[in-house]
C-alpha positions in Angstrom: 0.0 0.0 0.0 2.9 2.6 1.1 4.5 1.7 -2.0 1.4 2.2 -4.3 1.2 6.1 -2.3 4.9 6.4 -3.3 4.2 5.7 -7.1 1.4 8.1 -6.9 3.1 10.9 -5.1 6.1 10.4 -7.6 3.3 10.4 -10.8 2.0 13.3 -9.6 5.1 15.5 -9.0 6.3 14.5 -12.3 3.0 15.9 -13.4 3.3 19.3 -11.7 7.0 19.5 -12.6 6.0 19.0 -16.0 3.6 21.6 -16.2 5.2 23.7 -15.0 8.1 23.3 -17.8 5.6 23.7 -19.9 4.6 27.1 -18.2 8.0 28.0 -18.6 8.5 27.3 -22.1 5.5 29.2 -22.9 6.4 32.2 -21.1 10.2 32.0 -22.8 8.8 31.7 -25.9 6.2 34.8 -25.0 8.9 36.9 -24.1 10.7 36.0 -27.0 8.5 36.9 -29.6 7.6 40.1 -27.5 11.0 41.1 -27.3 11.8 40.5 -31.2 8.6 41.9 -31.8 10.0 45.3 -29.8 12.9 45.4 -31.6 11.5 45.2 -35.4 9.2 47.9 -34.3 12.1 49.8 -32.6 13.6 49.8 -36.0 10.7 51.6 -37.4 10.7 54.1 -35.1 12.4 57.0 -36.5 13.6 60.7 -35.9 14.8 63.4 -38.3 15.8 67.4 -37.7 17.0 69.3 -40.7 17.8 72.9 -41.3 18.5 74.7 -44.7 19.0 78.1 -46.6 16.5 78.6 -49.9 17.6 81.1 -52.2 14.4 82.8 -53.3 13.8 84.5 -56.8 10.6 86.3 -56.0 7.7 87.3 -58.8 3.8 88.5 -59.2 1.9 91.0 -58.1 -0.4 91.9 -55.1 -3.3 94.1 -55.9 -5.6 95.7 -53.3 -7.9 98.4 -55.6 -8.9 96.2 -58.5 -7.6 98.5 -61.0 -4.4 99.1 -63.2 -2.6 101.4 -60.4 -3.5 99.3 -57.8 -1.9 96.0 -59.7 1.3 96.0 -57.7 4.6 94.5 -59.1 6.8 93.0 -56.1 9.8 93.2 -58.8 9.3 96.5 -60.7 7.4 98.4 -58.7 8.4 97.1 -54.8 12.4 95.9 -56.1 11.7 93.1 -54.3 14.2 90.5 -56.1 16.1 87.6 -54.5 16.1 86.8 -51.2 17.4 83.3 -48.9 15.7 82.3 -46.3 16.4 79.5 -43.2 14.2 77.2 -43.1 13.7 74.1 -40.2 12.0 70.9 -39.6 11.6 67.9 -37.5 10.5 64.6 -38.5 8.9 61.6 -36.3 7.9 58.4 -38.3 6.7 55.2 -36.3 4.6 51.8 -37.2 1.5 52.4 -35.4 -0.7 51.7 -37.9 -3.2 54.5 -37.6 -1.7 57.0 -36.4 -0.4 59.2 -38.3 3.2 59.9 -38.7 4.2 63.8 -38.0 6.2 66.2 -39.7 6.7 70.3 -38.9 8.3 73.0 -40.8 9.1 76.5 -40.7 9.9 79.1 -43.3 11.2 82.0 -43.9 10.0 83.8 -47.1 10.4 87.7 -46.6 12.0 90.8 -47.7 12.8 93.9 -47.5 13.7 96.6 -50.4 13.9 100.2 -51.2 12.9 101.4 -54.9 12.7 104.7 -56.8 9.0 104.3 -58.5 8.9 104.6 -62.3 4.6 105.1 -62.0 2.5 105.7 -59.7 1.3 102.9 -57.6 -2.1 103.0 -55.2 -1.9 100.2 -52.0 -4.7 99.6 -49.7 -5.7 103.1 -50.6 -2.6 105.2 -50.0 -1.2 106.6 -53.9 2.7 106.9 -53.9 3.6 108.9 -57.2 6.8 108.4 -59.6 10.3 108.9 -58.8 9.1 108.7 -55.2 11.6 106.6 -53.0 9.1 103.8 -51.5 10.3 100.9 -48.8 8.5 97.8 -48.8 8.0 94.6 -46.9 6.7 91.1 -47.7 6.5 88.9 -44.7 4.8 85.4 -45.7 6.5 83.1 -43.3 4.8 80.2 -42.0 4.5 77.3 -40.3 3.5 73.6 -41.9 1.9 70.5 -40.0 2.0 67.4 -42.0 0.1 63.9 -40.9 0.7 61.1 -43.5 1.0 57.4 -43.7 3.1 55.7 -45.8 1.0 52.6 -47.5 4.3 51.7 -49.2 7.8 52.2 -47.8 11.1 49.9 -48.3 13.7 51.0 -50.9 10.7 53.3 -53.1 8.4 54.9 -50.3 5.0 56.4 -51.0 3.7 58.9 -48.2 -0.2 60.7 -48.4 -1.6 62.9 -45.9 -2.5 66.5 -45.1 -0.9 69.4 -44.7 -2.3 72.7 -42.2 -0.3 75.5 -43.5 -0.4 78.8 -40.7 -0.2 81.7 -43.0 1.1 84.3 -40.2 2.7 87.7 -42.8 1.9 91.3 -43.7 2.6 93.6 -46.9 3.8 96.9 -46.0 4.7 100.0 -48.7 6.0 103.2 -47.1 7.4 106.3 -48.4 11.0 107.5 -47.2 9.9 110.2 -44.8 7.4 107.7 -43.5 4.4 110.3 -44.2 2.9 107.7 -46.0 2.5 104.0 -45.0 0.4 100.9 -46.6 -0.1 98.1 -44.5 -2.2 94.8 -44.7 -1.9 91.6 -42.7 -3.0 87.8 -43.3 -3.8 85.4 -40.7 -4.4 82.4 -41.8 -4.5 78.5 -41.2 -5.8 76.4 -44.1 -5.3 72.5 -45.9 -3.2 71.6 -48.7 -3.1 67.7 -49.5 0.3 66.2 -49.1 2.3 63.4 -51.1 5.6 62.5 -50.9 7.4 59.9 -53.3 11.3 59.1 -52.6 13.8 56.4 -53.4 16.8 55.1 -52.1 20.1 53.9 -53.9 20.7 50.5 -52.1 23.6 50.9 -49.5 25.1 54.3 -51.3 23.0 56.6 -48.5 22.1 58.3 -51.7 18.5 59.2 -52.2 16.0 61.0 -54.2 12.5 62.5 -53.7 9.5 65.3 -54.1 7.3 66.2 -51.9 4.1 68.3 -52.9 1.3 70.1 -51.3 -1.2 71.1 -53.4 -5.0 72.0 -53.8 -7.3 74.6 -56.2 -10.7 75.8 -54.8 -12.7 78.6 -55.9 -10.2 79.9 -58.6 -7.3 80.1 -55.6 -4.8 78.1 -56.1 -1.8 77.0 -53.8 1.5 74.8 -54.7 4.0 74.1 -53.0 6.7 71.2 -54.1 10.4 70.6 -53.5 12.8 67.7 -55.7 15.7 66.9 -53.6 18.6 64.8 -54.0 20.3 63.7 -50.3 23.3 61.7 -48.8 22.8 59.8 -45.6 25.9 58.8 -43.6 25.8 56.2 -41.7 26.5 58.0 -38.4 22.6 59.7 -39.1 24.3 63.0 -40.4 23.2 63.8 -44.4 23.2 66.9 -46.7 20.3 67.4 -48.9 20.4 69.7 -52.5 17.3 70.2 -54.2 14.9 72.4 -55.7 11.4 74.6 -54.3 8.5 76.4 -56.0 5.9 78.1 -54.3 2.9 79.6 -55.8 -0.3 81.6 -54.2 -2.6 83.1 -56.3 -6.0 84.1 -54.6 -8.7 86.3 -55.1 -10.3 88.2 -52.2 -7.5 86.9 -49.5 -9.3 88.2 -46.0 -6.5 90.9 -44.8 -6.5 93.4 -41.5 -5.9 96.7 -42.7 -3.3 99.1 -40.8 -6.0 100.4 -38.9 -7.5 97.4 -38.0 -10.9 97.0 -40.1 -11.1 93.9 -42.3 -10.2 94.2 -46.3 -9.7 91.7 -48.8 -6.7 91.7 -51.5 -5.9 89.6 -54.4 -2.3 87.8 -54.7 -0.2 86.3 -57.7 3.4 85.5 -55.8 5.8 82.6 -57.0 9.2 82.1 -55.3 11.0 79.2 -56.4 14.8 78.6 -56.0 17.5 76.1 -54.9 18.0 74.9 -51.4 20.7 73.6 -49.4 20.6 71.7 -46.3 22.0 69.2 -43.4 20.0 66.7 -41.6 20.2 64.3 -38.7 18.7 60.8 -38.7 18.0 59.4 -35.2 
């Protein structure tokens, strides 16, 4: 009988020991596939901060009256001509499905010239006459959030999404004794589709790609696209040479005068001009 207890007792912590070996396993192999799972997604978790100078030719008009001496040339009449301007962005892409990845941008498209007029020229109401010494200022700086996916990425990549562009600037004409000064502001914040195609030279760390943000509504019309060609190294650290256009023409833009009341203007600008950059990968 004490033997028969024995056998049983043995059986059944043979049992327990092998359960829990089992137990084990399972939880080794749990945490294994956790653990590779956290690192593959790890690897697709990814950081970029870039800065550049854009060399801007500027072009078009601004025109606030609706008639021939109120159509404003920002070369001829304002001497605005090239400018460079910084600008900045950080970059934060990750595999989590839904969410979208993030991208913001900052820059700096302004001037500042003086120019003799050759005709006289009427802003937001105030006439300056010919051979009058004028100084004017463009301010259209601004600020871009972009949230896109990528539904392909590997050696070509695909991004879509959409882009809130802050329009944050002013447009200011003044005469050299400062007796007479023009001034209209913009505030606003509106969407511009977003796509962005690039491709990647095998292990060179060279790569190519163009980025757009675009949309047409209403007879306005807003584009903004880049081609770049880039060099990764493979400490994170990359240059970047390429190519930017930007184009606004709208009718009616909402605008604050300098006194403060509401107006409306109607703008044809286009800067476009090459950029160079430096960028680090995380």
């Amino acid at each position: 009988m004490a033997s028969v207890q024995f056998r049983t007792g043995a059986q059944q912590a043979l049992k327990n020991r092998g359960a829990t070996v089992q137990r084990l396993c399972e939880v080794s192999l749990f945490t294994t596939v956790m653990l590779s799972s956290f690192e593959l997604h790890a690897a697709d978790f990814a950081a970029r901060m870039g800065v550049g100078s854009w060399q801007q030719d500027l072009g078009g008009s601004i025109d606030s009256t609706n008639t021939d001496i109120g159509t404003v040339s920002v070369k001829n009449d304002l001497g605005f001509d090239s400018e460079s301007g910084l600008s900045y962005y950080l970059l934060l892409e990750h595999p989590l499905g839904v969410v979208p990845n993030v991208k913001l941008q900052y820059t700096e498209l302004n001037s500042d010239e003086s120019n003799v007029l050759e005709r006289d020229i009427t802003y937001d109401n105030v006439t300056f006459t010919a051979n009058q010494t004028i100084r004017s200022a463009l301010d259209l700086n601004h600020v871009d959030l972009s949230l896109y996916w990528q539904p392909v990425q590997g050696r070509f990549d695909l991004s879509l999404g959409i882009t809130i562009r802050v329009l944050d600037g002013s447009f200011t004409v003044r005469s050299e004794n400062n007796q007479s000064v023009a001034r209209q502001s913009v505030d606003e914040a509106f969407p511009l589709p977003y796509m962005h195609l690039g491709y990647e030279f095998g292990e060179t760390g060279m790569s190519i790609g163009a980025e757009f943000k675009a949309a047409a509504f209403e007879g306005d019309k807003f584009i903004d696209s880049n081609l770049r060609l880039a060099w990764e190294s493979s400490t994170g650290l990359g240059l970047e040479l390429g190519y930017r256009s930007i184009t606004l023409e709208a009718d009616d833009l909402d605008v604050t005068d300098s006194n403060g009341n509401p107006d409306f203007i109607d703008l044809d600008i286009e800067a476009k001009g090459l950029y160079f950059g430096a960028f680090y990968e995380f």
